[in-house]
N, C-alpha and C positions, 0 to 999 in steps of 0.2 A: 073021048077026051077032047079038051078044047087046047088053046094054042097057052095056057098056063097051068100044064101037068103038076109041077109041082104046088101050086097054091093048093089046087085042086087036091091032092093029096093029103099037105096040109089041112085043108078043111073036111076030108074025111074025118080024119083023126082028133082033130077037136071037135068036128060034130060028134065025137063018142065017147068026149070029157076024159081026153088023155090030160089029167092033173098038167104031169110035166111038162110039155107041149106046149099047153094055154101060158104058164110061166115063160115059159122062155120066149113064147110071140110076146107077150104084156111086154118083158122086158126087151126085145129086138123092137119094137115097135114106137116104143115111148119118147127116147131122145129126137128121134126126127121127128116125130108127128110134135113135139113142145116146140123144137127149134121150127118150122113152118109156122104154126102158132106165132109165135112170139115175132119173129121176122114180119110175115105178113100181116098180120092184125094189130101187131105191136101191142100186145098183151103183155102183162106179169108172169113170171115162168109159172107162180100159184095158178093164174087164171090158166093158163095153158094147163096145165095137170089137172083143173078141175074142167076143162074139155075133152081132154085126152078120159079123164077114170067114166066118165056119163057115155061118151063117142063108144068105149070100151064094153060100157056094159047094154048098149046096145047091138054092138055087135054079136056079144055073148049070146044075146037073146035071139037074134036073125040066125045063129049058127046052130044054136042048140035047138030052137024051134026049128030047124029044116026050112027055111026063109029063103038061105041061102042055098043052092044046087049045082054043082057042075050043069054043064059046062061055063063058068068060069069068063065074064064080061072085060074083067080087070082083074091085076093081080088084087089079093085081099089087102096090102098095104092100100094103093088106093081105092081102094072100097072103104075102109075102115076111115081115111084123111078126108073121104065124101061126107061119109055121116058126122065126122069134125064139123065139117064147112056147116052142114044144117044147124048144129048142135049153136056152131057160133051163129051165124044168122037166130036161128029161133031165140037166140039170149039179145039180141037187138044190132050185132053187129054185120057189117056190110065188105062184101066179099066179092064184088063186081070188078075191081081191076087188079085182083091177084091173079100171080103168075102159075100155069098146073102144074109147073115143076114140084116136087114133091124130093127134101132132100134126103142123100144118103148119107150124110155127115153123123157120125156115128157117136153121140155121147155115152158112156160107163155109168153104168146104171149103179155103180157104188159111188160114182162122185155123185150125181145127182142125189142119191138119198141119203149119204150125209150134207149137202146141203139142204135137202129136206128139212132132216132131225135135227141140225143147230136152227132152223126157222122155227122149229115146233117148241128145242128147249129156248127157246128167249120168248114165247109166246106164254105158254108156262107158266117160266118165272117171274113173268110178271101177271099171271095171273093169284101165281099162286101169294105172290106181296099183297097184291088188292083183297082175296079171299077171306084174310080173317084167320087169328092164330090157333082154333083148335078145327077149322078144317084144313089150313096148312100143316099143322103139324102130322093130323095123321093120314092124309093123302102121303106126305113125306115119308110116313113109316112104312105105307105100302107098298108106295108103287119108286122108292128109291134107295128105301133099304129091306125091303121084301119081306117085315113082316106078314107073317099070316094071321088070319083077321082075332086067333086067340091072347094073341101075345099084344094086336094093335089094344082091345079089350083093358088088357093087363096095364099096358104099358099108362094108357090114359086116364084107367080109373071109371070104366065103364061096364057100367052090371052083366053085361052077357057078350059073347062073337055073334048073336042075331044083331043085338043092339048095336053094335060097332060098326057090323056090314049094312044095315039100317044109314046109321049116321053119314060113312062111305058112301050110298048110294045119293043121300042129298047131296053132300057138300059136292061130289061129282054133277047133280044136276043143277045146285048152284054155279058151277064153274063153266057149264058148256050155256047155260046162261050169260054169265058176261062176256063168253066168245058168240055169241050170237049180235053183243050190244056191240064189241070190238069191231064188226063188219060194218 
């Protein structure tokens, strides 16, 4: 063993796809590595989460591919804040006079993802204003009042639930359409 037994330990256990485990590093992990983000690159907490989910899923792949091996260079926090740094570099940003302090300032992973989800519901809502009233409406019947797709059918006046889930599927990829023009 090297001089960081327990990382090391850790990365036993998710090299062996302990579910629980990977959850709780994502969520131990997430707050500091946005808050470094955000502070030193002086990013959007968005663009910080969309370094931290890529930074994430490459490590996923380094650990589950056996990439990664005891003994152990650095703890896997910074191991994981490294592949940040690239992640941000390869997206065109510049990382030459940040500090390698990496913090321990601990954000709650429920406050950050409700303020996630009111980001997501006001993107939304105003998507779904732009969309046009019979894929508002029955996007609205699904996914806010939880129709199922026989009763969305019903409720609309649409010949079959293939047809409905049909309909569903466009005005969904109408919609990830105008968040694509939103960027």
């Amino acid at each position: 063993m090297g001089n960081y037994r327990d990382d090391e330990q850790l990365l036993r256990t998710l090299s062996e796809g302990d579910e629980i485990k990977w959850k709780a590093f994502y969520d131990d992990m997430r707050g500091s590595f946005r808050l470094f983000f955000m502070k030193y690159a002086g990013v959007e907490p968005e663009v910080a989460t969309e370094i931290y989910h890529e930074s994430m899923v490459i490590f996923h792949r380094n650990v589950v591919g056996k990439k990664l091996q005891p003994p152990l260079q650095s703890k896997l926090k910074t191991y994981l804040f490294g592949i940040g740094k690239l992640v941000y570099r390869k997206q065109g940003g510049q990382t030459r006079n940040w500090d390698d302090d990496i913090p321990d300032v601990p954000v709650e992973p429920e406050i950050e993802e409700r303020a996630h989800r009111e980001q997501q519901a006001v993107l939304v809502q105003k998507l779904l204003n732009k969309i046009g009233n019979p894929c508002r409406q029955l996007l609205e019947l699904v996914y806010l009042k939880g129709y199922v797709m026989e009763a969305v059918a019903r409720e609309m006046n649409i010949p079959s639930e293939g047809a409905a889930r049909k309909r569903k599927f466009d005005c969904l990829q109408k919609m990830r359409a105008m968040m694509r023009d939103e960027d």
